[in-house]
DOKETOR-541493 format. One record per atom (N, C-alpha, C, O): residue number from 1; residue in one letter; x, y, z. Coordinates in nm, 3 decimals, decimal comma. Layout:
<atoms>
ATOM_NUM_a_X_Y_Z;
...
</atoms>
This chain:
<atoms>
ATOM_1_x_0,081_-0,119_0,000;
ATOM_1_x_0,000_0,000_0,000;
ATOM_1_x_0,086_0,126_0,000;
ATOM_1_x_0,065_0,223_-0,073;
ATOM_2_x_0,195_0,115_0,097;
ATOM_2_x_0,341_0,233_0,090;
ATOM_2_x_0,357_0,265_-0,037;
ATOM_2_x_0,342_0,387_-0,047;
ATOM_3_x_0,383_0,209_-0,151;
ATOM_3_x_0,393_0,197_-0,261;
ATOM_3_x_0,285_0,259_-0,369;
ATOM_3_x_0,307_0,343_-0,457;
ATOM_4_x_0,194_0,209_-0,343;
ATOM_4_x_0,055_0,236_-0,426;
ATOM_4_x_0,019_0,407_-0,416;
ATOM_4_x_-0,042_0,470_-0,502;
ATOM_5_x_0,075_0,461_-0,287;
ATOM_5_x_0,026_0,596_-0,227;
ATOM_5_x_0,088_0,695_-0,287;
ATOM_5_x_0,030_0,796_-0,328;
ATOM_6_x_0,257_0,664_-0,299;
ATOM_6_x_0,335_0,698_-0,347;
ATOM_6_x_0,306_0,707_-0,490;
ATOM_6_x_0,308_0,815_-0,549;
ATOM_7_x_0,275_0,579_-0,557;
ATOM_7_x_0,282_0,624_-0,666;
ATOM_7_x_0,234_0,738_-0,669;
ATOM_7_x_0,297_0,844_-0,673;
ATOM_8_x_0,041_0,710_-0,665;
ATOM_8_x_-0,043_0,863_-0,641;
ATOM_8_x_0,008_0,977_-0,660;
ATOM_8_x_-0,034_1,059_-0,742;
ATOM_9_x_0,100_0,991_-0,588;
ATOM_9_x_0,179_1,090_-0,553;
ATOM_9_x_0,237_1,164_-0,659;
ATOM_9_x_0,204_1,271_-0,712;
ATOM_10_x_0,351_1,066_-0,682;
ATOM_10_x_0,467_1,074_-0,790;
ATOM_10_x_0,377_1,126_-0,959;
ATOM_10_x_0,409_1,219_-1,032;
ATOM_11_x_0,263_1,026_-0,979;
ATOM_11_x_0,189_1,071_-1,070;
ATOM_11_x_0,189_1,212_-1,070;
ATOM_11_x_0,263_1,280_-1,142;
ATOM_12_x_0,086_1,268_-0,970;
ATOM_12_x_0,053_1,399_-0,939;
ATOM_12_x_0,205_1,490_-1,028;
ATOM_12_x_0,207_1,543_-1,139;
ATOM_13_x_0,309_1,478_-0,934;
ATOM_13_x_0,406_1,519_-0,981;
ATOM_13_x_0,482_1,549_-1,059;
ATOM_13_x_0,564_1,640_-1,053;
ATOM_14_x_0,451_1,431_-1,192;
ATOM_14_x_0,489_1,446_-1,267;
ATOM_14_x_0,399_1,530_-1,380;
ATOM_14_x_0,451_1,583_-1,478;
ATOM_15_x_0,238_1,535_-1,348;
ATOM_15_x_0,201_1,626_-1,431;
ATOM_15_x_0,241_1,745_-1,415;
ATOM_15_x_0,275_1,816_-1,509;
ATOM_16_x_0,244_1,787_-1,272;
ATOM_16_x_0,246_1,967_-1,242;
ATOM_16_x_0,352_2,050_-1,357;
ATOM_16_x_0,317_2,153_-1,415;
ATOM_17_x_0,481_1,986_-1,376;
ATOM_17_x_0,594_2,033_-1,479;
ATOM_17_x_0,498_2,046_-1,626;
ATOM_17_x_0,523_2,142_-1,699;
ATOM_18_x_0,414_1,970_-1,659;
ATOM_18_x_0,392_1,958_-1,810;
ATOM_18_x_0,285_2,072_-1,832;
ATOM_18_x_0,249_2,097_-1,947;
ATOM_19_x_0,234_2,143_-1,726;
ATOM_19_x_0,137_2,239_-1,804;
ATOM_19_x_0,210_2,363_-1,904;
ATOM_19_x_0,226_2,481_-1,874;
ATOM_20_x_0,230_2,323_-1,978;
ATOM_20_x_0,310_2,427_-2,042;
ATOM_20_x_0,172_2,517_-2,157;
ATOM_20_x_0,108_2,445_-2,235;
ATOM_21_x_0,151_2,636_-2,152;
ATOM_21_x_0,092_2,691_-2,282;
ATOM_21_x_0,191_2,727_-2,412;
ATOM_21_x_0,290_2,799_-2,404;
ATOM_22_x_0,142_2,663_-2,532;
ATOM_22_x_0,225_2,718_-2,701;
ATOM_22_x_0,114_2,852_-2,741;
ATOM_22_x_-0,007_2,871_-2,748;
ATOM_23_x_0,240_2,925_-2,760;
ATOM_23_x_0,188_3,031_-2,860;
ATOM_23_x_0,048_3,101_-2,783;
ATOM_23_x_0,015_3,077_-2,666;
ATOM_24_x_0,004_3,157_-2,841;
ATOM_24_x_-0,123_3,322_-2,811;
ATOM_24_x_-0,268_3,151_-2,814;
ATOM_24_x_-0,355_3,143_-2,727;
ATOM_25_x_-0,258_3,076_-2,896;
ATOM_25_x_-0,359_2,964_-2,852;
ATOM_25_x_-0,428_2,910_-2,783;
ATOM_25_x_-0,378_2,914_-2,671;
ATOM_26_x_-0,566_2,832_-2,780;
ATOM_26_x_-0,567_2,751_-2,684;
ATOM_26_x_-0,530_2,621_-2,707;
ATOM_26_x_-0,543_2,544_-2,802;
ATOM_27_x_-0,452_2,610_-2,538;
ATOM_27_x_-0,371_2,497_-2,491;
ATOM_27_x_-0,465_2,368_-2,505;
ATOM_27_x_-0,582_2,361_-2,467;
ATOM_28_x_-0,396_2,275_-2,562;
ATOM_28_x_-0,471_2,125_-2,541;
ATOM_28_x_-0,444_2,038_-2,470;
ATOM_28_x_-0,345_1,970_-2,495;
ATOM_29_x_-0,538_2,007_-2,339;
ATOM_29_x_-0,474_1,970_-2,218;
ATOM_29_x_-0,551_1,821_-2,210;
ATOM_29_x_-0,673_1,807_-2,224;
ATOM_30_x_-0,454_1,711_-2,184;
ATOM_30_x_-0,530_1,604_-2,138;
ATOM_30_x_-0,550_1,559_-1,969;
ATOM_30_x_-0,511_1,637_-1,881;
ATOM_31_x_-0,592_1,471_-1,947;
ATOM_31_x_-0,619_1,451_-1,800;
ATOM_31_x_-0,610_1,287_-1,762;
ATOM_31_x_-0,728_1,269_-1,790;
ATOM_32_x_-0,581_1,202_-1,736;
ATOM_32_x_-0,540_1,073_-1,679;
ATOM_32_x_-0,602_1,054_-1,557;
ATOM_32_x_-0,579_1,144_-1,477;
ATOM_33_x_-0,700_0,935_-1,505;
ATOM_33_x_-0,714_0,900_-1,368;
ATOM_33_x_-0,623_0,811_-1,275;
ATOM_33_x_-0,638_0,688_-1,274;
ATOM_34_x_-0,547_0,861_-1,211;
ATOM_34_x_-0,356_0,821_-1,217;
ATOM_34_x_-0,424_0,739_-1,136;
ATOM_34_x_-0,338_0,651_-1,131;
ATOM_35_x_-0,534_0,688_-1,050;
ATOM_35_x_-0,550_0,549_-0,983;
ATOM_35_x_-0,594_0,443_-1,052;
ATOM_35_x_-0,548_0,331_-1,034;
ATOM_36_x_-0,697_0,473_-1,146;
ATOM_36_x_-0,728_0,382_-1,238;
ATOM_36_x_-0,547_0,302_-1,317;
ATOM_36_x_-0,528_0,182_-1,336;
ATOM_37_x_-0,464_0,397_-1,342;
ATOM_37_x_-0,347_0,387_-1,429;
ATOM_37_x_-0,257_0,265_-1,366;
ATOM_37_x_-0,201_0,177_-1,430;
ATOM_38_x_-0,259_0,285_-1,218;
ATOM_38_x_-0,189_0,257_-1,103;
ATOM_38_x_-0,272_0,096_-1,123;
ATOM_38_x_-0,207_0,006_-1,175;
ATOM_39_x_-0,374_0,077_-1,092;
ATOM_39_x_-0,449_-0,029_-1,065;
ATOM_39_x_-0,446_-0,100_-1,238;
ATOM_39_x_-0,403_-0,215_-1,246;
ATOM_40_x_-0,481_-0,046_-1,340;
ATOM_40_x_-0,511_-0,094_-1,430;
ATOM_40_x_-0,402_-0,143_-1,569;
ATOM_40_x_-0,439_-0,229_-1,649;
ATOM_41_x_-0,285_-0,084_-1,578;
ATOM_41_x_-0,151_-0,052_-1,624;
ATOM_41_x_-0,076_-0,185_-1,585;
ATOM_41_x_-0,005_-0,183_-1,484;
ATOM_42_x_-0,087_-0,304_-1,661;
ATOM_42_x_0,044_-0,403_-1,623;
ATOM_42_x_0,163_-0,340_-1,613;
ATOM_42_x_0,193_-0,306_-1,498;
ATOM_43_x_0,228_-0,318_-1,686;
ATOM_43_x_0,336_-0,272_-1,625;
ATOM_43_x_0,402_-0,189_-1,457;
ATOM_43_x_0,504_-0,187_-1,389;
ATOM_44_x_0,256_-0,126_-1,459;
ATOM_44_x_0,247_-0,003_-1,344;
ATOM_44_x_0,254_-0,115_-1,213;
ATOM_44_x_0,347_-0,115_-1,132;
ATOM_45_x_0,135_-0,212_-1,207;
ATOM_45_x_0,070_-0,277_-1,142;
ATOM_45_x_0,149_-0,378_-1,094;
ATOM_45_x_0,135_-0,416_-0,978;
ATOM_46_x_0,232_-0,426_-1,170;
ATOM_46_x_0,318_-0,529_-1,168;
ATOM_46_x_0,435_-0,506_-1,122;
ATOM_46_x_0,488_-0,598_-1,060;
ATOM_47_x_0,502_-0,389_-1,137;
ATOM_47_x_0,609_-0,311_-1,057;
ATOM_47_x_0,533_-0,289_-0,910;
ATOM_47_x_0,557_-0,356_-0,809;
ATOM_48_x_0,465_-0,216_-0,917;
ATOM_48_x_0,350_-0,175_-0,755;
ATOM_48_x_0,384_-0,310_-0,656;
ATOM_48_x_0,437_-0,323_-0,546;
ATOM_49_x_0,314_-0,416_-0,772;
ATOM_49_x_0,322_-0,517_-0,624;
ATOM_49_x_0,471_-0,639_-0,612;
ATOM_49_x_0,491_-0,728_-0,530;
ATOM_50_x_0,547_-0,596_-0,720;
ATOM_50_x_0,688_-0,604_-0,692;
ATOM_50_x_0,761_-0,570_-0,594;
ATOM_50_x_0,832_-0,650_-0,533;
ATOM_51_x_0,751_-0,435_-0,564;
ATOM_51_x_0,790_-0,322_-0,509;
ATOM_51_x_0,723_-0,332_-0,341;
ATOM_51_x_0,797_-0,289_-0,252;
ATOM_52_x_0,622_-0,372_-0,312;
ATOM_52_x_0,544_-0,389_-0,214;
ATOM_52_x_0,620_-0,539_-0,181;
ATOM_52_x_0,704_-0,498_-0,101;
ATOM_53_x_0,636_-0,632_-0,188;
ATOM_53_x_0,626_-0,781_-0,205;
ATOM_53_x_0,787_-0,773_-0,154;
ATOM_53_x_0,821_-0,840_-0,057;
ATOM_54_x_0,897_-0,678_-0,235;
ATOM_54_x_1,041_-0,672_-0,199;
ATOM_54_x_1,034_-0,604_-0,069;
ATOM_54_x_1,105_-0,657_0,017;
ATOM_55_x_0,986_-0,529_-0,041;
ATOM_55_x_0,980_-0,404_0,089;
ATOM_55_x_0,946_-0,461_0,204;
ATOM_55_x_1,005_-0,444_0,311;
ATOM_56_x_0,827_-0,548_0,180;
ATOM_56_x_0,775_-0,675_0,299;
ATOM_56_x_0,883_-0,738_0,342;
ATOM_56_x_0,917_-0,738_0,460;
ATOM_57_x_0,944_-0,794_0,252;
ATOM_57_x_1,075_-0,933_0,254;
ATOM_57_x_1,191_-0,829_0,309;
ATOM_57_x_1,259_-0,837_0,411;
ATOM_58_x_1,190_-0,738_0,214;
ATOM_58_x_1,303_-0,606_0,341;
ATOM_58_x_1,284_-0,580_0,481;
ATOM_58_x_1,377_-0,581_0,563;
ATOM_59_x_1,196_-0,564_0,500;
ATOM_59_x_1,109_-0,529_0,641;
ATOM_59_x_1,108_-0,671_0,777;
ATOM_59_x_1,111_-0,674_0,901;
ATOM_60_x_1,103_-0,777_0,662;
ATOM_60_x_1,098_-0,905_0,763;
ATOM_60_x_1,265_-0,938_0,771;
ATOM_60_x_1,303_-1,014_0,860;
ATOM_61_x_1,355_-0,886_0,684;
ATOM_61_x_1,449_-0,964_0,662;
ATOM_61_x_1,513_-0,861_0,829;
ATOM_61_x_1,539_-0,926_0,930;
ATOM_62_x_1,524_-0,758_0,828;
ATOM_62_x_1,567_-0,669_0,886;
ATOM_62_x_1,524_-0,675_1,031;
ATOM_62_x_1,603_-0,640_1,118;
ATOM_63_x_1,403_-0,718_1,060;
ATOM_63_x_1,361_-0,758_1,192;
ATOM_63_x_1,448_-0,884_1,237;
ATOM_63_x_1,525_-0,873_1,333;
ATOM_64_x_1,435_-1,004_1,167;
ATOM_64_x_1,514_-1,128_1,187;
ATOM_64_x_1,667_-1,076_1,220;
ATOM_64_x_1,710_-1,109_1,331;
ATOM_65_x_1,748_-1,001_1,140;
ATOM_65_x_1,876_-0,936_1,155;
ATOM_65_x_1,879_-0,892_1,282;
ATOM_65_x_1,965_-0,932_1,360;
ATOM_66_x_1,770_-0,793_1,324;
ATOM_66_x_1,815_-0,690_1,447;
ATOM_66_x_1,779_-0,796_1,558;
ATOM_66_x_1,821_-0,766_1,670;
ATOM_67_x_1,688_-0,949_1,547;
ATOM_67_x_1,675_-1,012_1,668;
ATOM_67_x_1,805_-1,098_1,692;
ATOM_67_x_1,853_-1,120_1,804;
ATOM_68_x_1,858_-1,147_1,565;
ATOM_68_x_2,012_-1,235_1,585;
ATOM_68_x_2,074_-1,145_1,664;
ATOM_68_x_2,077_-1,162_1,786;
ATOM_69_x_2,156_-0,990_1,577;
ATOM_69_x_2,212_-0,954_1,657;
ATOM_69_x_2,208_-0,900_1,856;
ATOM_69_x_2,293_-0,891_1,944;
ATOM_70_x_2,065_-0,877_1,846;
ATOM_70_x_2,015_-0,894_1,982;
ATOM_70_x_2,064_-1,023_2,084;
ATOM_70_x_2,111_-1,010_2,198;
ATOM_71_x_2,039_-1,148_2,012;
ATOM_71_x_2,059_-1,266_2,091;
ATOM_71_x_2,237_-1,324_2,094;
ATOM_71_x_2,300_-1,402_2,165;
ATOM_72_x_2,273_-1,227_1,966;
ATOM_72_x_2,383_-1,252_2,004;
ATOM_72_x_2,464_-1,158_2,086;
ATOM_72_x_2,567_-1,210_2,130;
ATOM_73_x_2,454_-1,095_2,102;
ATOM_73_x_2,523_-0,941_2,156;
ATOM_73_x_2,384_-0,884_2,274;
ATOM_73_x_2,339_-0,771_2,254;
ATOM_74_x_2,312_-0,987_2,415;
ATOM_74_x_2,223_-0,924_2,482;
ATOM_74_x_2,287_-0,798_2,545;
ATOM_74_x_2,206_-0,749_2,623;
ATOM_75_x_2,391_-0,735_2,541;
ATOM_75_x_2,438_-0,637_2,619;
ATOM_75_x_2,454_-0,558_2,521;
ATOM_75_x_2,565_-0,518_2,487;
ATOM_76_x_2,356_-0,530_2,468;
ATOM_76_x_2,372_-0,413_2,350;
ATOM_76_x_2,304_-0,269_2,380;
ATOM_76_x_2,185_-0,242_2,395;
ATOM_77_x_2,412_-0,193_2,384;
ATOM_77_x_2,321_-0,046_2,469;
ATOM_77_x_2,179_-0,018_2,365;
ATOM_77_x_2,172_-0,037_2,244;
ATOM_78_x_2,108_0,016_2,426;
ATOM_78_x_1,996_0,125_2,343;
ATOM_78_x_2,012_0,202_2,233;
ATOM_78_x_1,935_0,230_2,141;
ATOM_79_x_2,134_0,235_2,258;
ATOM_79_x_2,169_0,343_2,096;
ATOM_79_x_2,223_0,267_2,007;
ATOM_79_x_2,214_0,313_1,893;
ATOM_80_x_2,290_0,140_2,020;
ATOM_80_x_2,323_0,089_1,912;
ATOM_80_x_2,225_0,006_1,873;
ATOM_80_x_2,265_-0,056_1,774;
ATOM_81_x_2,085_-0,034_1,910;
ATOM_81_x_1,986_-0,124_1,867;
ATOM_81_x_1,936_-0,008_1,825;
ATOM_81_x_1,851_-0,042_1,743;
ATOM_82_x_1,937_0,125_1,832;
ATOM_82_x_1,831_0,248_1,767;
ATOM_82_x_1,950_0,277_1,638;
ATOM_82_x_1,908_0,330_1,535;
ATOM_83_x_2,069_0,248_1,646;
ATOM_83_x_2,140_0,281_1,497;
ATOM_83_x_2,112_0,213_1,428;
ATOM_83_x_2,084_0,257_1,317;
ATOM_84_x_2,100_0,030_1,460;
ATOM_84_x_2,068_-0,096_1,424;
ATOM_84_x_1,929_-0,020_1,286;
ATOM_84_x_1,932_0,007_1,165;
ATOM_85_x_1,824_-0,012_1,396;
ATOM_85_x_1,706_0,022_1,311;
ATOM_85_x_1,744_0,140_1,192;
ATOM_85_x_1,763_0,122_1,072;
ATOM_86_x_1,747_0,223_1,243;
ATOM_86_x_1,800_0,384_1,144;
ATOM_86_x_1,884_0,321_1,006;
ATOM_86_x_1,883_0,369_0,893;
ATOM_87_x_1,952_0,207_1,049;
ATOM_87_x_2,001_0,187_0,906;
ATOM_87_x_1,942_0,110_0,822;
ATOM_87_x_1,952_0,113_0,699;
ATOM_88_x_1,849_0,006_0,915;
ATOM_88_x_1,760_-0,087_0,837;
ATOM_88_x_1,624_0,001_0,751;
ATOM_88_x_1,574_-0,036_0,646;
ATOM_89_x_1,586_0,122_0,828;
ATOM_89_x_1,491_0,195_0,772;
ATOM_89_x_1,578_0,286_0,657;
ATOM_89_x_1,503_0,345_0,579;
ATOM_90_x_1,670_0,300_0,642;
ATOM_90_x_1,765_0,326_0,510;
ATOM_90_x_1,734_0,305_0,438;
ATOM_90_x_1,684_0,365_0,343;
ATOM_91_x_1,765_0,154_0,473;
ATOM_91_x_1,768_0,083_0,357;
ATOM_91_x_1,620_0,046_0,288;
ATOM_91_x_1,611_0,048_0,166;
ATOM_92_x_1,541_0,024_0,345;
ATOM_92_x_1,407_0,030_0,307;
ATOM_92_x_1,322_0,135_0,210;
ATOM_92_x_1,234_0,141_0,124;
ATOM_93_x_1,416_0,215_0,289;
ATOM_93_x_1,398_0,406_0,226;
ATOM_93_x_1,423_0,421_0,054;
ATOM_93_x_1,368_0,486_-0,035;
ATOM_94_x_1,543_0,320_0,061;
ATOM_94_x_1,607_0,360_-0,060;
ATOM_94_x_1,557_0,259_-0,169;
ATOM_94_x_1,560_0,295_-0,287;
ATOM_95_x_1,501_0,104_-0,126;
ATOM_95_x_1,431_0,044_-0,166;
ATOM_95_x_1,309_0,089_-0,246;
ATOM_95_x_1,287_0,064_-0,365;
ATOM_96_x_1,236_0,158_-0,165;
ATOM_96_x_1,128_0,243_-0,194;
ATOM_96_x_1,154_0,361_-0,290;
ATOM_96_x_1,068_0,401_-0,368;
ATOM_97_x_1,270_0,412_-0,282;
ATOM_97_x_1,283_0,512_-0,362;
ATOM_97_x_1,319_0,440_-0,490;
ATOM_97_x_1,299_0,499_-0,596;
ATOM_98_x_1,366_0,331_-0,490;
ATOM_98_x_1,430_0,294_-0,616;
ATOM_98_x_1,302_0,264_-0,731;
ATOM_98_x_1,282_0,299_-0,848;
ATOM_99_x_1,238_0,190_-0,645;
ATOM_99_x_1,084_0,186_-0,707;
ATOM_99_x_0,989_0,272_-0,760;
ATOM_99_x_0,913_0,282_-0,857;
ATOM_100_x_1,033_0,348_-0,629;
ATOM_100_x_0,934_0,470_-0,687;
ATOM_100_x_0,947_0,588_-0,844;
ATOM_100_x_0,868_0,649_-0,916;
ATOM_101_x_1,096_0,571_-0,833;
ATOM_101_x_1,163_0,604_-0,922;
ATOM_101_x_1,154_0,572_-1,094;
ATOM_101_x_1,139_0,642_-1,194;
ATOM_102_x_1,176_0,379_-1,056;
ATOM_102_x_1,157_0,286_-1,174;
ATOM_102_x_0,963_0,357_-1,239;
ATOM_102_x_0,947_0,410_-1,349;
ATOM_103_x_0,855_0,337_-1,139;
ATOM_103_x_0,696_0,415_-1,181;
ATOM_103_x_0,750_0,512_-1,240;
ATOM_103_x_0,780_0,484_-1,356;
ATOM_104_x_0,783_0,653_-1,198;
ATOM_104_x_0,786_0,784_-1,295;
ATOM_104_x_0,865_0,753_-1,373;
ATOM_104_x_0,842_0,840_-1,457;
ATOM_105_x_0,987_0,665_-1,437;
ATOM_105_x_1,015_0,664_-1,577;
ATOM_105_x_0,940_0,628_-1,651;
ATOM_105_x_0,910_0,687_-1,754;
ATOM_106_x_0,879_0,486_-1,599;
ATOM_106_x_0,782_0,422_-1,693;
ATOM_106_x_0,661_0,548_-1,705;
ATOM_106_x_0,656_0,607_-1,813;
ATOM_107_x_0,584_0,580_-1,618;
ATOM_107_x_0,504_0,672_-1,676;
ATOM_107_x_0,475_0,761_-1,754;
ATOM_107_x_0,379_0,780_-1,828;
ATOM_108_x_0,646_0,861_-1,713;
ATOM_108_x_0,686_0,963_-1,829;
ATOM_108_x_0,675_0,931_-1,975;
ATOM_108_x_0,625_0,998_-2,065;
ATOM_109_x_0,757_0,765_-1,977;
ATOM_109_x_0,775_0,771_-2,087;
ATOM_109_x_0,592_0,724_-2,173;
ATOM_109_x_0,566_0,733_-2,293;
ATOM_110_x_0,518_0,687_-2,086;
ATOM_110_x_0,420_0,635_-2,157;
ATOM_110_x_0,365_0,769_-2,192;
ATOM_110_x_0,339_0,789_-2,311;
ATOM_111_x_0,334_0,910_-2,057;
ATOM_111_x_0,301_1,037_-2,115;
ATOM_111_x_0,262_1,082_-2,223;
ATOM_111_x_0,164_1,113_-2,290;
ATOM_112_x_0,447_1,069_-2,214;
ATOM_112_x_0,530_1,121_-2,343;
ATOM_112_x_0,458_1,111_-2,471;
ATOM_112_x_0,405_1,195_-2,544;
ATOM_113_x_0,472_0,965_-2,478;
ATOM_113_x_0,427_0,882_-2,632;
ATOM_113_x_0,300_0,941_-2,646;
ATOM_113_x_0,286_0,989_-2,759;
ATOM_114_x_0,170_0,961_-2,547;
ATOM_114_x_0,052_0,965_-2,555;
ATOM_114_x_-0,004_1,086_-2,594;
ATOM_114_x_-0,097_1,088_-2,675;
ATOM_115_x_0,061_1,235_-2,524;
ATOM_115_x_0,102_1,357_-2,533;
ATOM_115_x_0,129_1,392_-2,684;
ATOM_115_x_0,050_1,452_-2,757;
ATOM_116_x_0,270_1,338_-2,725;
ATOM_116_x_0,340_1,394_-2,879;
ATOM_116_x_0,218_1,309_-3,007;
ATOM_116_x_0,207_1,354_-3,121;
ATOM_117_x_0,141_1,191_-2,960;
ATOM_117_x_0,041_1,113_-3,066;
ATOM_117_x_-0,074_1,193_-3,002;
ATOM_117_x_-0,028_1,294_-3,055;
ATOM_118_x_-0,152_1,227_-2,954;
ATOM_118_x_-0,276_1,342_-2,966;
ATOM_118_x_-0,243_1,461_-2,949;
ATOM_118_x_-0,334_1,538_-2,918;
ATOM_119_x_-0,077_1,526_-2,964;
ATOM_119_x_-0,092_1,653_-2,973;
ATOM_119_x_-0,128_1,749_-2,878;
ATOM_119_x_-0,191_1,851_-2,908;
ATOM_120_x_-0,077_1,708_-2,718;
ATOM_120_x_-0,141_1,769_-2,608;
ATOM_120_x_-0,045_1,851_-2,555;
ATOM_120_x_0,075_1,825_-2,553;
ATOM_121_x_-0,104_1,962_-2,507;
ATOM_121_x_0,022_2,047_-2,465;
ATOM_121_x_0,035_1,983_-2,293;
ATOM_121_x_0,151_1,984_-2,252;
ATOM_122_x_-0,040_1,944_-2,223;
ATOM_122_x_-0,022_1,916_-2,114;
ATOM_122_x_-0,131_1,798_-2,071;
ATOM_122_x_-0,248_1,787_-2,107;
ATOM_123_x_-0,052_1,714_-1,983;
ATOM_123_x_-0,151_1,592_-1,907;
ATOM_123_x_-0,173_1,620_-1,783;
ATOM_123_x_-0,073_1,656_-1,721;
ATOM_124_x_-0,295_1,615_-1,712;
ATOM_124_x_-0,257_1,662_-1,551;
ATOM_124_x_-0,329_1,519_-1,510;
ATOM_124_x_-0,390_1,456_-1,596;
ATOM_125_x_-0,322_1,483_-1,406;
ATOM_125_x_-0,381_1,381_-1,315;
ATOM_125_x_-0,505_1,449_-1,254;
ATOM_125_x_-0,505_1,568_-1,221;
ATOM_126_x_-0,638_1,342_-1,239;
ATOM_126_x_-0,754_1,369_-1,205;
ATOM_126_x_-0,793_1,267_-1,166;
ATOM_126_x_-0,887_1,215_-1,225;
ATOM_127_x_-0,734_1,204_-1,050;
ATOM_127_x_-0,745_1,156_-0,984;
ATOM_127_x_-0,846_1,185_-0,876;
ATOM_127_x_-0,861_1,303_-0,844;
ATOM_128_x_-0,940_1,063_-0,797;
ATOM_128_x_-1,050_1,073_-0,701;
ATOM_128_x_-0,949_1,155_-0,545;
ATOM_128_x_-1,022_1,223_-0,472;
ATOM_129_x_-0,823_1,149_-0,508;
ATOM_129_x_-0,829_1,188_-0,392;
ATOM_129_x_-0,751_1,360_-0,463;
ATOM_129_x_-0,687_1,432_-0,385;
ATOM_130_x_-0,762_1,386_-0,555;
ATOM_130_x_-0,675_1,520_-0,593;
ATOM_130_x_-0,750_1,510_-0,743;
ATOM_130_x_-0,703_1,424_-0,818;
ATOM_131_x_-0,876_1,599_-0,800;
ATOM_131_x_-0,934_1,591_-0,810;
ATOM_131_x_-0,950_1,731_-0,923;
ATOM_131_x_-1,006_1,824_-0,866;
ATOM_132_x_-0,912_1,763_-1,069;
ATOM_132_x_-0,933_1,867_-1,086;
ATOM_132_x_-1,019_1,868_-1,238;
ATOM_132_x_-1,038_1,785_-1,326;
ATOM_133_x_-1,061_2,017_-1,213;
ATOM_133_x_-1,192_2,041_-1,320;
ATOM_133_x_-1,123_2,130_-1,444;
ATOM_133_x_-1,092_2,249_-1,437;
ATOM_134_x_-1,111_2,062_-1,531;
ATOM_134_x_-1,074_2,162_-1,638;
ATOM_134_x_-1,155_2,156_-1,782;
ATOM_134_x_-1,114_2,102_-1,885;
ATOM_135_x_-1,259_2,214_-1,766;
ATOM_135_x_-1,366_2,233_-1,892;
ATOM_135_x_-1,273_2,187_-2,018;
ATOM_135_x_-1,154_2,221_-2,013;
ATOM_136_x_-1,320_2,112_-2,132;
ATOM_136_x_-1,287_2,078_-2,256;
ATOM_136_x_-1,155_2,017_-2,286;
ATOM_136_x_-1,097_2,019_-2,395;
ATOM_137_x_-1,104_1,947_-2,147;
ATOM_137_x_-0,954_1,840_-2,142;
ATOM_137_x_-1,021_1,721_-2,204;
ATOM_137_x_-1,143_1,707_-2,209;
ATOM_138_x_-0,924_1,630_-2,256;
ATOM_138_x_-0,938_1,495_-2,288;
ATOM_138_x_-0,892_1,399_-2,223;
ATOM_138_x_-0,774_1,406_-2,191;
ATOM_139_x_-0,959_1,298_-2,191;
ATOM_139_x_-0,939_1,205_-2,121;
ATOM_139_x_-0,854_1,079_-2,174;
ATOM_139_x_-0,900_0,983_-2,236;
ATOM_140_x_-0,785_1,090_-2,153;
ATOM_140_x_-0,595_0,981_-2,215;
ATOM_140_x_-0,610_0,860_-2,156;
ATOM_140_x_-0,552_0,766_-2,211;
ATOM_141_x_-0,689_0,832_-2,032;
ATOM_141_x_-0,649_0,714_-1,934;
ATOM_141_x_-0,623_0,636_-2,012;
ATOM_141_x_-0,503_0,607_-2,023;
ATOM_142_x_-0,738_0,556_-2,115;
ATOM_142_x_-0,718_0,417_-2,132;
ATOM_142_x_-0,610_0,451_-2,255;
ATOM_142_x_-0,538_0,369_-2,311;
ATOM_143_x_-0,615_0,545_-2,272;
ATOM_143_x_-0,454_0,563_-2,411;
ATOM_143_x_-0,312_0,540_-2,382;
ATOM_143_x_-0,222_0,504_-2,457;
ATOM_144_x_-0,314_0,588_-2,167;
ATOM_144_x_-0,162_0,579_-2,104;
ATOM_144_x_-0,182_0,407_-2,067;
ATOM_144_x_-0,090_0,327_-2,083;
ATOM_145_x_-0,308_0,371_-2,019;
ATOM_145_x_-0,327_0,229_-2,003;
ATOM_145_x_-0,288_0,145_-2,090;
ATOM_145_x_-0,239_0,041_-2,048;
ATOM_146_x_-0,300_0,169_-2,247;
ATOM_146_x_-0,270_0,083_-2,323;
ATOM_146_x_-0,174_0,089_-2,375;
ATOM_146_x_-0,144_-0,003_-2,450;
ATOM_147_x_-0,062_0,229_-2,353;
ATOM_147_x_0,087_0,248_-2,412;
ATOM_147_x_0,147_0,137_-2,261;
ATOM_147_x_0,256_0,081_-2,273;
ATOM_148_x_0,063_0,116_-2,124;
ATOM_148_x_0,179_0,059_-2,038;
ATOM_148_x_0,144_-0,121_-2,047;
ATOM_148_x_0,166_-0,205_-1,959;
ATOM_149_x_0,092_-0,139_-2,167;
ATOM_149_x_0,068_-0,322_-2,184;
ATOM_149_x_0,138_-0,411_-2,182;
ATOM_149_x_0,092_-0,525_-2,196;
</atoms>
C-alpha cells in the first residue's frame, strides 16, 4: 500500500511540470485517472506489487537481523539497537525510492508517447483523492493504459 500511495503521488508530480501553454492559442490539455493507471496498467501494477512484495521481505528480513544480533550481543546499549534500526529503515527508504523512481520513468515515458500522438500540450492527473476540473480536457487514461501493456 506504501507503494501504491506513493505512486499517487509521484503521478501527481509528474504532471504539475507539463502544463506548459504554445503560442497566443488555446492549450490542449489532457487529464489521466492516475489510480485507475496505477491499478489498471500491467506494467504499473506489476512493478507496484513487486515493489510492495520486496519491501515486505526487506522489512521481515531486517527484523530477523536486528533479533540475531540482539541474541547474540544481549548487552547491546539502546543506541546501538536504535542505529541498528536507522540503518535498516535506510535501507528500506532507498528500496522504496528505487521503485518509486523505476513508476515515474515508466510513466513519463508512456506520457510522453501519448502527449506527442494526440498533440497535447499538457496531461494533468484527475485523480478521485486530488481531483481537478478543467472544462474541454481529454481524457488519455485508457490511451496511457494501453501504451503501459
Amino acid at each position: 500500500m506504501k507503494l501504491r500511495k506513493r505512486t499517487t503521488v509521484l503521478i501527481a508530480a509528474a504532471f504539475a511540470p507539463m502544463m506548459l501553454m504554445s503560442g497566443c492559442g488555446q492549450a490542449k490539455i489532457g487529464y489521466i485517472d492516475g489510480d485507475r493507471v496505477t491499478k489498471e496498467a500491467p506494467q504499473i501494477s506489476s512493478l507496484v506489487d513487486e515493489g510492495n512484495q520486496k519491501i515486505q521481505e526487506a522489512q521481515q528480513q531486517a527484523e530477523q537481523d536486528l533479533q540475531q544480533k540482539l541474541k547474540e550481543n544481549p548487552d547491546m546499549s539502546q543506541e546501538d539497537a536504535q542505529k541498528l534500526q536507522q540503518e535498516s529503515q535506510r535501507k528500506l527508504q532507498a528500496l522504496n525510492q528505487s521503485y518509486a523512481l523505476q513508476l515515474r520513468q515508466k510513466l513519463d515515458v508512456a506520457l510522453g508517447a501519448v502527449a506527442k500522438k494526440q498533440k497535447l500540450d499538457a496531461v494533468v492527473n484527475n485523480s478521485q483523492e486530488q481531483p481537478i476540473a478543467i472544462s474541454g480536457a481529454v481524457d488519455v487514461t485508457d490511451d496511457v493504459i494501453a501504451q503501459l501493456q
